[in-house]
N, C-alpha and C positions, 0 to 999 in steps of 0.2 A: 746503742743507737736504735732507734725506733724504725719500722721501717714500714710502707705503706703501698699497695700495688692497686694502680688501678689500670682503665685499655679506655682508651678513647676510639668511640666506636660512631657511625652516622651514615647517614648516604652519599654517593660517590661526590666529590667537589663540594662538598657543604665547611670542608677548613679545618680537618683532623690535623693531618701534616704539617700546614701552616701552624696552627695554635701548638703542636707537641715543638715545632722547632721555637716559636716564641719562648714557651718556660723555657726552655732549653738555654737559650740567649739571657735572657733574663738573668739566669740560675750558674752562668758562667760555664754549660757544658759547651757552648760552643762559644770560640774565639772570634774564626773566619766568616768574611764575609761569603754567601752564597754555598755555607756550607748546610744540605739540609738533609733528613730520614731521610728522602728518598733518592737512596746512593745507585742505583741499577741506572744504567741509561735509559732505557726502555721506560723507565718510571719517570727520567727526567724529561725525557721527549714528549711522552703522552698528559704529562702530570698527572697521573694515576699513580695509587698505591696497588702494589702484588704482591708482596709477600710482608706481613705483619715483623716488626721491627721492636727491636727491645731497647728501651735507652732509660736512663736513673738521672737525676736532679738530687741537688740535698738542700734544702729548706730549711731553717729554723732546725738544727740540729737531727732531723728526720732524714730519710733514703726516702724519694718517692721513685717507683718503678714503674713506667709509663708503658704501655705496649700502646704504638702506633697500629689501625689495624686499615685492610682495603673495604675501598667499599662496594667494590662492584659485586654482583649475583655470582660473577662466573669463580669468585674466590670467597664464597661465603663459608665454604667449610673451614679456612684460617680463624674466621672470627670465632666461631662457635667453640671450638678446643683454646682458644686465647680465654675465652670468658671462665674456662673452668678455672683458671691459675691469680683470680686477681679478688679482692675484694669489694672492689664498686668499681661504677661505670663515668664516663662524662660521655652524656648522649650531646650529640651537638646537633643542631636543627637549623639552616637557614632560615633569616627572619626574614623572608621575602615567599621563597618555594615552601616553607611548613614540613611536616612533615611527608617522605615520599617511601614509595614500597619497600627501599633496604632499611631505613630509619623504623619500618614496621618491623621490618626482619630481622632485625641484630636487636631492637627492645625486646619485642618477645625470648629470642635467646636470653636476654638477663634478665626480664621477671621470672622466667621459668626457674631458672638456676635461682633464684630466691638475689638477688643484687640490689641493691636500692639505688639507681641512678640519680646524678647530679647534674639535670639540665643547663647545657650550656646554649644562648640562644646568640648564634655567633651572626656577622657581617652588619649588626645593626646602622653600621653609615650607609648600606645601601637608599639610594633615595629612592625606591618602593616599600621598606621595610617597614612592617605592622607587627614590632614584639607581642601587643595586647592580644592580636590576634592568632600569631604561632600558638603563645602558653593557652590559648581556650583549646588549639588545634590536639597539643600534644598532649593536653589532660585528658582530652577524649579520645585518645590513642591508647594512652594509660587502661582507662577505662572498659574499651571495646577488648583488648587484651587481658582482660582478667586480672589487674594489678590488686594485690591487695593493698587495705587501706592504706599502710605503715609504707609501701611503693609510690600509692598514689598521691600524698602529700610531701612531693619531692621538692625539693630547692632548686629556685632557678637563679645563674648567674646572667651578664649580658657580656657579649663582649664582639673586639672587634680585631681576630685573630691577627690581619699581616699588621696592624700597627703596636700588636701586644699590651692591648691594654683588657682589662676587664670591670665591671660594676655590678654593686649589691642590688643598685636601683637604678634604675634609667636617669633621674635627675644626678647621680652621684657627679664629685666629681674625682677622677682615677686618672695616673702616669701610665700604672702596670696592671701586672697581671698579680701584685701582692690580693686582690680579691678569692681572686680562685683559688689561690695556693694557700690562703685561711681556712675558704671552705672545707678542701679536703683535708686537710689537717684535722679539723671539728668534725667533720661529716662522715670519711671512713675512718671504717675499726683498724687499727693496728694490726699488721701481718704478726700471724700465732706465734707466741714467745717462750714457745716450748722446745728451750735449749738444751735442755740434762734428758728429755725424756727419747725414746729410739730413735733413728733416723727413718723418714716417712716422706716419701717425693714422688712426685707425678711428672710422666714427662707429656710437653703440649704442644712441641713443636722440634723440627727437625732442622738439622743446617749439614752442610758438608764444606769440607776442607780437603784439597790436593795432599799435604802431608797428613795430619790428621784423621782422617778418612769420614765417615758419619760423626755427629756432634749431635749430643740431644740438649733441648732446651726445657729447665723443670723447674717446679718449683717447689721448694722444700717445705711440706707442712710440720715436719717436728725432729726435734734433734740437729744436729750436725753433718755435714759430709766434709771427709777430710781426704787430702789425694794421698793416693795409694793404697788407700784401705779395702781390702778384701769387700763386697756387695754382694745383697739378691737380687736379682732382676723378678719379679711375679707379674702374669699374667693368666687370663682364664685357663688355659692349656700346664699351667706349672709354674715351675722355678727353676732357674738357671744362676750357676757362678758368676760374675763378672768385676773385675778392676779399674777403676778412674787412672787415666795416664795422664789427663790434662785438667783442672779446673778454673773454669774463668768469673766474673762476676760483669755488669755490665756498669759502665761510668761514660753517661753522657754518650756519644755514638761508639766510643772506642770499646774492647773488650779487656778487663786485667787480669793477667794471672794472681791466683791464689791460694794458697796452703787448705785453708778449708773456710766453709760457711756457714752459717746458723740460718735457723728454723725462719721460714716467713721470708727469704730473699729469692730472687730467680738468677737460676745458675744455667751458665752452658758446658757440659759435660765431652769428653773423646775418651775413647776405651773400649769401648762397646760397641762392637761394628753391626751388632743385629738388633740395638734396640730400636723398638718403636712410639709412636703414641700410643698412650693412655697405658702405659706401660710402670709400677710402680717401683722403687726401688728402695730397697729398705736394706738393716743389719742381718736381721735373721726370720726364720721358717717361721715363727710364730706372728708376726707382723701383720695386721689384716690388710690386704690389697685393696685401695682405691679402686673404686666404680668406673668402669671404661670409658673412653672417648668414643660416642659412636659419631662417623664420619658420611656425610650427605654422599651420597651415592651417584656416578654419573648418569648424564641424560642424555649426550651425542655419540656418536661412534662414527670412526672414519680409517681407511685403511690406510699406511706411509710406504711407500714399494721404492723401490732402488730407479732413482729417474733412467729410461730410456731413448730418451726423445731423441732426435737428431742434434741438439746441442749436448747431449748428454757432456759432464766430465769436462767443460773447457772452462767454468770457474769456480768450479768446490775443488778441497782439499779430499774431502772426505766426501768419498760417495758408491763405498761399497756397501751389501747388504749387516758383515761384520760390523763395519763403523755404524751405523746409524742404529743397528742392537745395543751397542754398548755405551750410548750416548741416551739412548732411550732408558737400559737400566740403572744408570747414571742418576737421569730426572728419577727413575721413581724413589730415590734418596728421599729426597726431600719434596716432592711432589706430592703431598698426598693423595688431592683429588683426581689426580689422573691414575688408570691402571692400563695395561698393555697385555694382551694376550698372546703370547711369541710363539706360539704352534703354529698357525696357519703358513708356516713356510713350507711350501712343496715344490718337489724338485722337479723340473723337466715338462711342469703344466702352466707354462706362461712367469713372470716377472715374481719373484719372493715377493710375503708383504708381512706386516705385523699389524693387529686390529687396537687402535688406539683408544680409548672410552675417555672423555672429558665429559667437564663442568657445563662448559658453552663455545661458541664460538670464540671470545677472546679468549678465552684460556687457551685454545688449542692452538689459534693463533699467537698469541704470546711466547711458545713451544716453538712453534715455525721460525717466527723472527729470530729466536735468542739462537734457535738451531744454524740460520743462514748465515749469521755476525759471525758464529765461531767457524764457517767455511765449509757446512755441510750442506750436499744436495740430494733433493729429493722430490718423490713427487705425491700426491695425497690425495685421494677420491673425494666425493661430495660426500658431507656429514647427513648423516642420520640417526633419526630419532631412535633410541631404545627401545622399543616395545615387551612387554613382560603377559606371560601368562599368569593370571590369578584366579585358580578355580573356578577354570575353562573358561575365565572372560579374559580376551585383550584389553592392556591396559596402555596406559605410555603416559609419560610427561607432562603436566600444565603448569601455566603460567599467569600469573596475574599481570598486567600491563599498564602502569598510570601512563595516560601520555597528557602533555598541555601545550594545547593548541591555539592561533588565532581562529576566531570564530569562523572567517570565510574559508581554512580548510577544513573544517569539522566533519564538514561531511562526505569528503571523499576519503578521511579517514575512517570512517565508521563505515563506509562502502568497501572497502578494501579489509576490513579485519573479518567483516562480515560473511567476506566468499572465502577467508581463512579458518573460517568457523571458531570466529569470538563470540564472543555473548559480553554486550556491554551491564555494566552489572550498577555504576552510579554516573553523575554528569553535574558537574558545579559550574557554574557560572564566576569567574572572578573576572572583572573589567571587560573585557573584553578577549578574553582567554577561558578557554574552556579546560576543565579537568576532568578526564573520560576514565574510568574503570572497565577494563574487561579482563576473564577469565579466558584463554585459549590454548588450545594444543602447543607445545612448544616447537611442534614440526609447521604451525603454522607462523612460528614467526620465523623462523630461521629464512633469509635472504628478506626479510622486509626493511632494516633499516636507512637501505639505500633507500628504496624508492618514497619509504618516510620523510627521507628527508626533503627529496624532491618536489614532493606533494603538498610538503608545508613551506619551501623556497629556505627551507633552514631556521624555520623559524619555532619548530616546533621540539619539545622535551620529549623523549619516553625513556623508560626504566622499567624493570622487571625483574620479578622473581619466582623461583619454582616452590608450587605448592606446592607439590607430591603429582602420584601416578590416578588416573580417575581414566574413564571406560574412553573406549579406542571412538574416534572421534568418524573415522572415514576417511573416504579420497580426500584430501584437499588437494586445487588444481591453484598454484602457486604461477606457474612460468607463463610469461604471457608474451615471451619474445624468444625467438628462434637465435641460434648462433652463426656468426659470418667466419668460413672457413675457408682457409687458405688453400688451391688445390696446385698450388706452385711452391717451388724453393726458392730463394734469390732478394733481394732489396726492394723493400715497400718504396713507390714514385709517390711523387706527390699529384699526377695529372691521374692517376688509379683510386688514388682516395680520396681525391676531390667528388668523384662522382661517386663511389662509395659513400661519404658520407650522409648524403641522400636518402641513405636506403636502412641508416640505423647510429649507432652510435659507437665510434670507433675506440681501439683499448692501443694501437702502434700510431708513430706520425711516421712522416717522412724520412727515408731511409735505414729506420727497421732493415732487420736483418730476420725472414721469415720463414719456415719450414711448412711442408706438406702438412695439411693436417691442423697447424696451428688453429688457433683460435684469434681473428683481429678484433673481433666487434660485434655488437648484436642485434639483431633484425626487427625491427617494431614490430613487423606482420610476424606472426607466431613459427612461419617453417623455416627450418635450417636452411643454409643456402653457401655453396660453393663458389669462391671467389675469385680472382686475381691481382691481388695489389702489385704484381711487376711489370705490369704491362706499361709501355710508355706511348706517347703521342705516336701517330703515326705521322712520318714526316714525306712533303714533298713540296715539289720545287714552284709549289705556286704559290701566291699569295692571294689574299683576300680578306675584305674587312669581317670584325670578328669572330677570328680565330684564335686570334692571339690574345685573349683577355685574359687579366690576370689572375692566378690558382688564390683564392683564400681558404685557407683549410681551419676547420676551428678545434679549439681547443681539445684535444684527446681524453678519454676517460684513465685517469694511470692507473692501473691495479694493483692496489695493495693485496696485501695476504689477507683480511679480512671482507675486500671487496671481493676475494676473487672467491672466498667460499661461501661468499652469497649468492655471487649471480651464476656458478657456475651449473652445469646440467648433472644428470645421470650418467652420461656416457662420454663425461672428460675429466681429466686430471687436473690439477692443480699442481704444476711445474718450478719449483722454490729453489733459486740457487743465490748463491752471496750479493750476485748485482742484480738478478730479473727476476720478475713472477708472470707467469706465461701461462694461457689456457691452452687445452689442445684434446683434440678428441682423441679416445683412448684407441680406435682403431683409428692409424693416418689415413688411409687411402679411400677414396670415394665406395671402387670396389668392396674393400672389407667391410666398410661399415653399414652396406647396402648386404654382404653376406649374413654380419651380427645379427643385422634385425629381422630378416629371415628366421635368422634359427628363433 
């Protein structure tokens, strides 16, 4: 049986997931209704893809091996090790938005790697969609990226992912998706059908299993693997023994065990409890090792310390500094972009902590969330930029930033990126929407896309990606609101925060349960400010007209784990337990915090 790999790759919500669960449907991998790739909660909740997904269809006598991949920035290093194990791509493009910054990001990964992609120009029912206009967009995408010719003269399909259908031509007329799954069949090469010669496999992706324990995910360029057979593992540092105890293949979502597999399939391996990516795995010593996976290197850091707060411990399971290590080495299984530096634990000078290095702000948050569901509490500093010395120049993190705007906030967007020290770089006119490019520090965007959004009333796109490290940028002065801090214990009134509201914008309502120190809400005018939300009416025995008017309190700000490590300061915590997320300044008391800043 012939068999073919490709990775449907694009920018975030442009319908990767939709269209892999269509063939999927189609192709009889899936049965049930409402059953789709992205199995995680967190993935079903958000509708984001985070962790790239393996599933196979069989077509016309053929195995196609699909990798679903994500698309956000903060999980770009999945895609780039998924590109090495396939043989062509289906870039997908919204016929509406064109192409946007990951759609640049994840092409360039496959021209480089020599791929010849198969454009898919998906959601064509949209009633704004201009396909004429995407394929001019994305050939010149082609192009500005150095595609060669035999890249640049790529086939495009159309289609229109959640109904599962696809077309050669816009006039066509099509049921399904039998379009696309012709293409590929004609279009990519055949997975290597070198069965008799060594065994020869890359691994490009990690998974873990309770029984099990690490699981590598590979694909085999030549020969056989058969379980139980004796292995080398090779990488730059050597070669190591190793034994397959489990071999699976992948069919549709589910996973099957197997005796062994030939050349050109993608296997998921257990046995090996120290392999890694871009790690090769052959018969014997003379074998030549596959060229490494290198992996995009993080650009935040932030500390996870053992919560202390006054609610410390009354709704995590887990919340000593043991459990949160070992959940931490846990992730780095299968985590690749993240790494942890577990020294900085010392004893007897304030609270353990471990220094966490991510992707981005969702990624880290993502980590938060899935950490809080499984019953772990914690508490985590304000994220910061990496900075690196390069022959004695400071350097740090940039980012390119499309945003698309209506035209009447254009410019208090462009006001606002401008004192983050962006440099707007291009500016397109479409209808009445603007498409703005800038270049800026990534410390400059980090907490803007709350107030993004507020500035466009939600009406506005942005995306982003990290070009690399370029010269240290300076202050940028980010915070333009002061934090409202609790200097009581006891149950937020509603007559305390009615008048509080006035004075900023609140994060508790009515009846909160609040501690010294916490964090409620934050202050328009820039200085911090110490508050009381338990204070109640003062009562007496007179009466008088309008007194008694009624309290409307509006809407509170809830804090997510994402909101909270934007708006939060230098000198609070971010407080993460199973039901809450609490701000709170890292010294409770007015006193100390009046001592810290002395020192």
């Amino acid at each position: 049986m012939e068999i073919r790999n490709i990775a449907i790759i694009a920018h975030v919500d442009h319908g990767k997931t939709t269209l892999t669960d269509a063939l999927m449907k189609q192709n009889g991998a899936i049965v049930a209704e409402g059953v789709s790739m992205d199995s995680n909660d967190l993935e079903k909740e958000r509708g984001i893809t985070i962790y790239s997904k393996n599933t196979s269809i069989y077509y016309k006598d053929t195995k196609i091996n699909i990798v679903d991949t994500p698309g956000h920035a903060d999980f770009g290093s999945e895609v780039e090790r998924v590109l090495r194990a396939i043989d062509s791509v289906l870039l997908l493009v919204d016929a509406v938005e064109g192409p946007m910054p990951q759609t640049r990001f994840v092409l360039k990964k496959s021209l480089e790697l020599g791929l010849k992609p198969i454009v898919v120009i998906n959601k064509i029912d949209k009633p704004a969609s201009d396909p004429a206009r995407v394929h001019d967009e994305v050939l010149e995408l082609f192009l500005d990226l150095g595609a060669s010719d035999e890249q640049a003269n790529f086939e495009v399909i159309y289609a229109i992912g959640r109904q599962g259908l696809a077309k050669k031509n816009l006039e066509d007329d099509s049921k399904d998706l039998t379009p696309l799954l012709d293409l590929i069949l004609e279009k990519v090469p055949p997975a290597s059908k070198d069965e008799d010669g060594k065994l020869v496999a890359q691994v490009f992706n990690l998974g873990y299993d309770n029984f099990m324990g690490r699981l590598a995910i590979a694909r085999i360029y030549g020969g056989k693997v058969k379980m139980g057979s004796p292995l080398i593992i090779k990488n730059e540092n050597g070669t190591r023994p190793g034994k397959i105890t489990k071999l699976f293949v992948f069919e549709g979502i589910n996973r099957k065990e197997v005796q062994e597999a030939t050349s050109g399939d993608i296997v998921l391996l257990a046995g090996i409890p120290d392999i890694y990516i871009g790690e090769t795995i052959c018969e014997d010593e003379s074998t030549q090792s596959l060229p490494m996976i290198a992996i995009d290197e993080p650009t935040i850091s932030l500390n996870f310390l053992v919560n202390d707060s006054p609610f410390a411990g009354k709704e995590g399971k887990f919340v000593t500094s043991r459990q949160i290590k070992e959940r931490l080495e846990r992730e780095l299984e299968i985590n690749v972009g993240l790494k942890v530096d577990f020294s900085p634990e010392q004893e007897g000078s304030g609270p353990s902590f471990f220094k966490v290095y991510g992707r981005g702000e969702l990624h880290i948050a993502i980590l938060l969330e899935n950490m809080r569901r499984e019953g772990y509490e914690l508490q985590v500093s304000q994220p910061e930029v990496i900075i690196k010395e390069e022959n004695g120049q400071k350097t740090e993190p940039y980012e390119e930033l499309v945003i698309d705007v209506p035209d009447e906030s254009s410019g208090v967007v462009i006001e606002k990126i401008g004192k983050r020290r962006g440099i707007m770089k291009n500016m397109i006119q479409k209808g009445n929407l603007a498409r703005i490019t800038f270049e800026l520090p990534t410390r400059g965007l980090l907490g803007y896309r709350g107030e993004f959004i507020i500035d466009t009333k939600g009406e506005g796109i942005m995306s982003s990606r990290v070009i690399g490290f370029q010269e240290y940028a300076g202050e940028i002065k980010k915070r333009e609101y002061g934090s409202m801090t609790s200097m009581v214990a006891g149950k937020a009134v509603a007559f305390s925060l009615a008048n509080l509201q006035e004075r900023g914008i609140l994060y508790i309502e009515h009846g909160t349960e609040v501690y010294e120190g916490q964090v409620i809400g934050n202050v328009l005018k820039g200085e911090d400010m110490a508050v009381n939300p338990t204070k109640g009416k003062q009562l007496t025995n007179m009466r008088a007209s309008g007194t008694d008017e009624a309290l409307s309190l509006k809407p509170v700000f809830v804090l997510s784990i994402e909101r909270g490590l934007e708006t939060m300061a230098g000198d609070e915590y971010l407080e993460v337990t199973p039901k809450s997320v609490r701000l709170r300044k890292k010294f409770l008391t007015e006193q100390d915090r009046i001592k810290a800043n002395r020192k």
